[in-house]
C-alpha positions as CSV (number, residue, x, y, z in Angstrom):
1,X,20.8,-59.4,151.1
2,X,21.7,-56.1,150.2
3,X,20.3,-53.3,152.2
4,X,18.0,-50.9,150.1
5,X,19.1,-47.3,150.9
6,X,16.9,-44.8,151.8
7,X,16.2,-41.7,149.5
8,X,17.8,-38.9,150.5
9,X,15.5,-35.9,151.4
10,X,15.3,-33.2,149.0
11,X,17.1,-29.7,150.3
12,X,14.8,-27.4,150.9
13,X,15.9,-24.1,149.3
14,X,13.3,-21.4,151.6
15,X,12.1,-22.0,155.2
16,X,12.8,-23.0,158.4
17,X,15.5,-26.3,158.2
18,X,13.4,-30.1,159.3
19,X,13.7,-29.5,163.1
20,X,13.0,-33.0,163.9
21,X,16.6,-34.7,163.6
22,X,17.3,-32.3,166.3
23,X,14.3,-32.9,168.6
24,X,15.1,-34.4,171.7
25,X,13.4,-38.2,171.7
26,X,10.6,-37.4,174.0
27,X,9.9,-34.2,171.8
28,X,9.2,-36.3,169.1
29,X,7.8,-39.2,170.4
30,X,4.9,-36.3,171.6
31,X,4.7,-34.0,169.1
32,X,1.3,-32.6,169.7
33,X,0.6,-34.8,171.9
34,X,1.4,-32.6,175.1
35,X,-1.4,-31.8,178.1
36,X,0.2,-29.5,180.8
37,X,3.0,-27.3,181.4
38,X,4.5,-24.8,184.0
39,X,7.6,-23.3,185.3
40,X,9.8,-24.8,188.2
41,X,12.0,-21.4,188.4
42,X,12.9,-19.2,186.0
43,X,14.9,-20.1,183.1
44,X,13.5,-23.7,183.8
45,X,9.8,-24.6,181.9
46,X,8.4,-28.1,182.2
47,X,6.1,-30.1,180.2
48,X,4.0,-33.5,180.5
49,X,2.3,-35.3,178.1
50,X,-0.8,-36.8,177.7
51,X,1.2,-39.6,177.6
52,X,2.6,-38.8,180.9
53,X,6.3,-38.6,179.3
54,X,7.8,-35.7,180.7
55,X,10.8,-33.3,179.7
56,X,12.8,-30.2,181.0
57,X,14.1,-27.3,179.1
58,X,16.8,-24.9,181.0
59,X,16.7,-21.8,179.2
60,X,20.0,-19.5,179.6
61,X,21.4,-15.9,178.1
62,X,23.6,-15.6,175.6
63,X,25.2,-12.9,173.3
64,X,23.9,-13.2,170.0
65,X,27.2,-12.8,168.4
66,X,29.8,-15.3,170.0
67,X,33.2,-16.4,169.4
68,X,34.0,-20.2,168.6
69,X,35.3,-20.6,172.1
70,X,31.9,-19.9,173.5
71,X,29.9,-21.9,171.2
72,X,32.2,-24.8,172.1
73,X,32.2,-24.5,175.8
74,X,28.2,-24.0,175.4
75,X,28.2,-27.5,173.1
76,X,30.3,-29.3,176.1
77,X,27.7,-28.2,178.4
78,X,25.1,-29.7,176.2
79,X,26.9,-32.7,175.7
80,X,27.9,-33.5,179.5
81,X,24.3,-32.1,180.9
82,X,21.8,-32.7,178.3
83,X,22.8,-35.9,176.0
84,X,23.5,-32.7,173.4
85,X,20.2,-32.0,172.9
86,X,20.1,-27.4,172.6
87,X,18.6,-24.6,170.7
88,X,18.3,-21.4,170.0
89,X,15.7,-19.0,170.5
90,X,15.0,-16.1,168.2
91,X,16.4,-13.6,171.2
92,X,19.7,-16.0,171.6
93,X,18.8,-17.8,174.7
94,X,20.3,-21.2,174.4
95,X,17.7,-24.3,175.4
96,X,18.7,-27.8,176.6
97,X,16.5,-30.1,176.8
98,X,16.3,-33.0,179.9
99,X,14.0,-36.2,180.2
100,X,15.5,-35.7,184.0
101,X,14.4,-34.0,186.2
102,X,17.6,-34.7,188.4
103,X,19.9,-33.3,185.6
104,X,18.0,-30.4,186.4
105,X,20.1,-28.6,188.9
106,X,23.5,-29.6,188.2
107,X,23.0,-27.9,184.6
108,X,21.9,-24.5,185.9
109,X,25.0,-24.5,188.6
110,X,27.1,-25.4,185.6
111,X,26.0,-22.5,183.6
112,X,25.9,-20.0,186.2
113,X,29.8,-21.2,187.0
114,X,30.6,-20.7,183.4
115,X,28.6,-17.2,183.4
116,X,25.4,-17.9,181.7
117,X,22.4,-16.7,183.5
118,X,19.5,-18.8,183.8
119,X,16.0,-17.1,183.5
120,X,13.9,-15.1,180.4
121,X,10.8,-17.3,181.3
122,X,7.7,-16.0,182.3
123,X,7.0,-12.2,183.4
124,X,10.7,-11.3,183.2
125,X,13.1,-9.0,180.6
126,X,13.9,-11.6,178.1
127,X,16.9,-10.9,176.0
128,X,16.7,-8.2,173.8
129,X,16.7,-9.4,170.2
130,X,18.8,-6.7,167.8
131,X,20.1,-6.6,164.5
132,X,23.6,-7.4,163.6
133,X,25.0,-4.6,163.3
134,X,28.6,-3.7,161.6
135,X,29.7,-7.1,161.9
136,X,26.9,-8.2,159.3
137,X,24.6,-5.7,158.1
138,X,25.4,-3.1,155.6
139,X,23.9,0.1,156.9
140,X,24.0,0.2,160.0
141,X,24.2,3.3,162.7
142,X,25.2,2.3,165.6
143,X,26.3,-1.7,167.0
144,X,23.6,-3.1,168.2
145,X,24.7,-5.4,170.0
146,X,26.7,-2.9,172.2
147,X,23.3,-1.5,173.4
148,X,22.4,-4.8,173.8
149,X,25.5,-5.1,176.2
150,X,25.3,-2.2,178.2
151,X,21.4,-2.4,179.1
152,X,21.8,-6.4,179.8
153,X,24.4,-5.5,182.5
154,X,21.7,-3.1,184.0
155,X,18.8,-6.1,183.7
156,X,20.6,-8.8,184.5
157,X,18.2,-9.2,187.7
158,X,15.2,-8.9,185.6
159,X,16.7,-11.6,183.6
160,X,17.1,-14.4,186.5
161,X,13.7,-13.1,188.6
162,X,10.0,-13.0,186.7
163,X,9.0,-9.7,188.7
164,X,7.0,-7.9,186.1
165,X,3.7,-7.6,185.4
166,X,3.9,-9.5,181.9
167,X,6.9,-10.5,180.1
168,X,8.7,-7.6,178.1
169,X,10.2,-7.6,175.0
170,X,12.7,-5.3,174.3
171,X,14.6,-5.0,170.7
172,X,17.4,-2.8,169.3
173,X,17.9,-1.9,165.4
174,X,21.1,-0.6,164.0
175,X,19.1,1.4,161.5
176,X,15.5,3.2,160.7
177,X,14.6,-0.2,158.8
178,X,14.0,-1.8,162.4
179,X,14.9,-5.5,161.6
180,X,14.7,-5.9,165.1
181,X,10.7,-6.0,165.1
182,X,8.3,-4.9,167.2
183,X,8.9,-4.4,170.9
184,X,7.7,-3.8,174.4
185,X,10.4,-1.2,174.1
186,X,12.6,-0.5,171.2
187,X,15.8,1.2,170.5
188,X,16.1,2.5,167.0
189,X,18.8,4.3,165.3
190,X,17.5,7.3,163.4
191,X,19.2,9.4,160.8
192,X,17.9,13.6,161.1
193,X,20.3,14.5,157.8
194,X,20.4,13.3,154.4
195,X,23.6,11.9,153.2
196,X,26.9,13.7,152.5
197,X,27.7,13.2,148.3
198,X,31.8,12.8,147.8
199,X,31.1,13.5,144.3
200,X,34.5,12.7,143.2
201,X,34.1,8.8,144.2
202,X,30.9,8.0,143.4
203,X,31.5,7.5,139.4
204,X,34.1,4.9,140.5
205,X,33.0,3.3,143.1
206,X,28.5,3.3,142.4
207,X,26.1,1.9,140.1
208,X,23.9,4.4,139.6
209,X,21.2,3.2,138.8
210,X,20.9,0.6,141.6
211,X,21.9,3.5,143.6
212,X,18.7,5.4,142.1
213,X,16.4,2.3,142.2
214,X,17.1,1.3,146.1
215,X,15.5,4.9,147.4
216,X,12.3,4.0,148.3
217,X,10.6,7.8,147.7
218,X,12.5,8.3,144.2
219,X,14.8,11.1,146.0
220,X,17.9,10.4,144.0
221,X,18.8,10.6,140.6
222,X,22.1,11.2,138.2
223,X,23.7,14.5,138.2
224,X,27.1,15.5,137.0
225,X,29.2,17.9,139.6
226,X,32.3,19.5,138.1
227,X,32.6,17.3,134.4
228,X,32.0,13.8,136.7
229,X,28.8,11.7,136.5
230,X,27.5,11.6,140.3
231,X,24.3,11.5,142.2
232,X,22.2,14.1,143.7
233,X,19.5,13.9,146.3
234,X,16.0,15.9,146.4
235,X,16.5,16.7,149.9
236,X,12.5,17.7,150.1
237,X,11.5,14.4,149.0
238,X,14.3,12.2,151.3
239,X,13.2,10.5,154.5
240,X,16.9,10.3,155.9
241,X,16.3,6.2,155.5
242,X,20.2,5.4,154.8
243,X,18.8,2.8,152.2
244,X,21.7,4.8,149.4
245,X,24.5,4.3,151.7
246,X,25.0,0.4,151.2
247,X,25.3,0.4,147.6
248,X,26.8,4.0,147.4
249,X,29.2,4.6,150.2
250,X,30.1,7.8,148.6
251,X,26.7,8.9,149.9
252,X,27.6,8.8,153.6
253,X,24.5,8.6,156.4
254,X,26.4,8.6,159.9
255,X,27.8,11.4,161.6
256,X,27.9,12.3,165.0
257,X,24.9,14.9,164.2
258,X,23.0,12.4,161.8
259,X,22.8,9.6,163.8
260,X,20.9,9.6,166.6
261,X,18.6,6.9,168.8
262,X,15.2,6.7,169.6
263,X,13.0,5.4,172.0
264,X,9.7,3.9,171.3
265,X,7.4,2.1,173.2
266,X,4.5,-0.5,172.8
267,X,4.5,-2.7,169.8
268,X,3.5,-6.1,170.3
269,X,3.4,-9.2,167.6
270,X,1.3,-11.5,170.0
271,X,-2.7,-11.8,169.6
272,X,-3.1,-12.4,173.4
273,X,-5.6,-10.5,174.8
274,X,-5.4,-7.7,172.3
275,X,-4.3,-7.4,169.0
276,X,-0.4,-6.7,167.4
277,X,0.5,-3.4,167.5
278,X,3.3,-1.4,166.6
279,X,5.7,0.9,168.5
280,X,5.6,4.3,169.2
281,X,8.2,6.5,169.3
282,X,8.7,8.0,173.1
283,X,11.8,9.8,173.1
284,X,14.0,11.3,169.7
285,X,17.4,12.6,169.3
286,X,19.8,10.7,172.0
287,X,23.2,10.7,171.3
288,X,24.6,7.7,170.0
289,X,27.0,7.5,172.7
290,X,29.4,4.1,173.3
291,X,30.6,2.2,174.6
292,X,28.0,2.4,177.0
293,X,25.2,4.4,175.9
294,X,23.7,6.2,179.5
295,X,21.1,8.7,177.9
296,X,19.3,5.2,176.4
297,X,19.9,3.1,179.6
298,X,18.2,6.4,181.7
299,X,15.1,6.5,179.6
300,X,14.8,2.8,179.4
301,X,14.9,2.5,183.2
302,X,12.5,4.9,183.9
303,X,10.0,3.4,180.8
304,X,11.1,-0.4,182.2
305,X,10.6,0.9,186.5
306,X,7.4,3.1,185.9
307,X,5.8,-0.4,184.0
308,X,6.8,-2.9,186.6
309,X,5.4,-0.3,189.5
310,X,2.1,0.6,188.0
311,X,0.5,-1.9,185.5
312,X,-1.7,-5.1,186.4
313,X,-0.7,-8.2,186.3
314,X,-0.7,-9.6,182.6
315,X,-0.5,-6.2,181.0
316,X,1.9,-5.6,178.0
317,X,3.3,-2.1,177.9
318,X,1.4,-1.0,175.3
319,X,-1.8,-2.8,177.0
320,X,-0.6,-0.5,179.6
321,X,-0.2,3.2,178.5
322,X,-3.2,2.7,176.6
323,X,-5.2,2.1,180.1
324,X,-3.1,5.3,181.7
325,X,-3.4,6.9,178.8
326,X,-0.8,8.9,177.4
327,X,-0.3,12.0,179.1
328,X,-0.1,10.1,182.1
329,X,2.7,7.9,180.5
330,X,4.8,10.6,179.9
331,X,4.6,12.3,183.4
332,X,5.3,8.8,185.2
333,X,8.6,9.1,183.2
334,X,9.4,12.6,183.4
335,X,9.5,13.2,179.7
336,X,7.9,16.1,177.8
337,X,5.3,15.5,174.9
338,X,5.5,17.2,171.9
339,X,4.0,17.3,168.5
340,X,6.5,14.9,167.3
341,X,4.8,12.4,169.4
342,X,1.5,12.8,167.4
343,X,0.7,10.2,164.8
344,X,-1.3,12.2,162.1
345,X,-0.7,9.5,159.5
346,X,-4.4,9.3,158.0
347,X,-3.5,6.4,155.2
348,X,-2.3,3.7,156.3
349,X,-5.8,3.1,158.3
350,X,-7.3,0.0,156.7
351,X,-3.5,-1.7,156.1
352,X,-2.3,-1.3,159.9
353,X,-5.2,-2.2,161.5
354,X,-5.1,-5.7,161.1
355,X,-5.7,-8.7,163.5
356,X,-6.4,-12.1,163.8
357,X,-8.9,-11.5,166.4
358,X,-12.5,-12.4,165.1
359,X,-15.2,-9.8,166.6
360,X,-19.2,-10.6,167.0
């Protein structure tokens, strides 16, 4: 008899790829079917069925942006440790999944040899999720990913230990669009200049009018500057946004006095407990110093240290300041307050106040 094949499935040209092919078999065998779970350590979560099938996930760091070496020596691990069963977490930890228990330990001494630290479980400093920076993004600032490096070496302890109050999420973004969401604390590249014209490129190398349609506040429009069509910018109307700059290179953002960081504090996408929030911005202006970036890592120390010392247990850091209040905030971190630190935006006030939260 001749076999009848099966159908291929359809690609799927917009969401998230079918994740069960790559489930681990007891994953599937209980999908929503799980009754209990807790944490053995950190890094390690474990889960039981109502079935009473039971499996462990080992959760270790890992840079978001890795060389083919690394991704091999992390697929060996996965292979020799956990029947290749691994993902990805949207802050680049690396999950391998074990039915058990006894593989348990030999994995995590295997990763820490190789120099992947096991933890970002629980009340601990995750990984911090960032944007791509210059090795993908067009506009960026700064490298995320080096801010990423240079605080990570400082948290590495927060990492492997859940010590804090509540877990906190910290993000970097390589630009003022912020792709890196909303964090417990964030560190956000901010332009203070609009961008320098070299008039004499930008009829070769620009499509104006894509260059005029990308501003978001209608700043830019065609000029001509010396006998050669260019681009001009309403500097009144400009927000400093660097949105020109990718399609317009002639119209230059960074500079060592345009781009700066910033610090912000408190944004939250969960619904536990209270509703998502976004960040607010702390401290503005820090020099966009690497390789190693010590104004940010100061300030995010104190933020991080004057969190772990003073909140309650399960307390975000926004959840936090907003009990303090805060002018007590910014004297716990020695920072001064000023009017740049007000938020006097009146409409957005029905559109940002949003939550799932249902009140009686």
């Amino acid at each position: 008899m001749n076999e009848v094949k099966a159908t291929p499935r359809r690609p799927v040209e917009t969401g998230v790829p079918d994740p069960f092919p790559y489930m681990h078999p007891v994953m599937v065998k209980n999908y929503g079917n799980w009754d209990w779970h807790d944490r053995l350590r950190p890094g390690v979560l474990h889960h039981v069925s109502k079935s009473g099938d039971e499996i462990w996930t080992v959760r270790a760091g890992t840079q978001r942006q890795m060389d083919v070496f690394t991704i091999r020596k992390l697929c060996d691990i996965g292979d020799n440790f956990a029947d290749g069963f691994v993902r990805f977490t949207t802050r680049s930890n690396i999950e391998f999944m074990l039915d058990d228990v006894a593989r348990v330990q030999p994995l995590i001494d295997k990763l820490t040899e190789e120099g992947f630290p096991v933890g970002g479980t629980g009340n601990s400093v995750s990984m911090i999720s960032h944007t791509q920076g210059w090795l993908h993004c067009d506009i960026p600032g700064t490298d995320a990913s080096g801010v990423v490096k240079s605080l990570m070496d400082s948290l590495h302890k927060e990492f492997i230990t859940e010590e804090m109050p509540n877990r906190v999420r910290i993000t970097t973004s390589c630009c003022q669009i912020n792709c890196g969401g909303q964090g417990d604390i964030a560190i956000n590249v901010q332009y203070t200049k609009p961008p320098v014209i070299n008039h004499d490129l930008v009829a070769n190398v620009c499509e104006r009018p894509a260059v005029v349609a990308r501003c978001p506040v209608a700043a830019i429009r065609p000029a001509m500057v010396n006998g050669k069509a260019t681009l001009e910018v309403d500097e009144k109307k400009c927000i400093c946004c660097g949105a020109c700059y990718p399609p317009c290179p002639p119209m230059q953002i960074n500079s060592d006095e345009s781009t700066k960081l910033a610090i912000w504090v408190g944004g939250k996408h969960s619904n536990a407990r209270s509703k998502p929030t976004f960040h607010k911005l702390v401290v503005a202006n820090l020099p966009n110093n690497p390789p190693r970036w010590p104004e940010v890592e100061e300030v995010v120390m104190k933020i991080l240290y004057a969190y772990k010392d003073d909140a309650r247990h399960f307390e975000r850091v926004g959840e936090w300041i907003d009990r303090i209040g805060w002018p007590r905030f910014f004297e716990m971190i020695d920072n001064p307050f000023t009017r740049h630190h007000i938020d006097d935006f009146r409409g957005g006030r029905e559109s940002l106040n949003q939550s799932t939260h249902i009140h009686f």
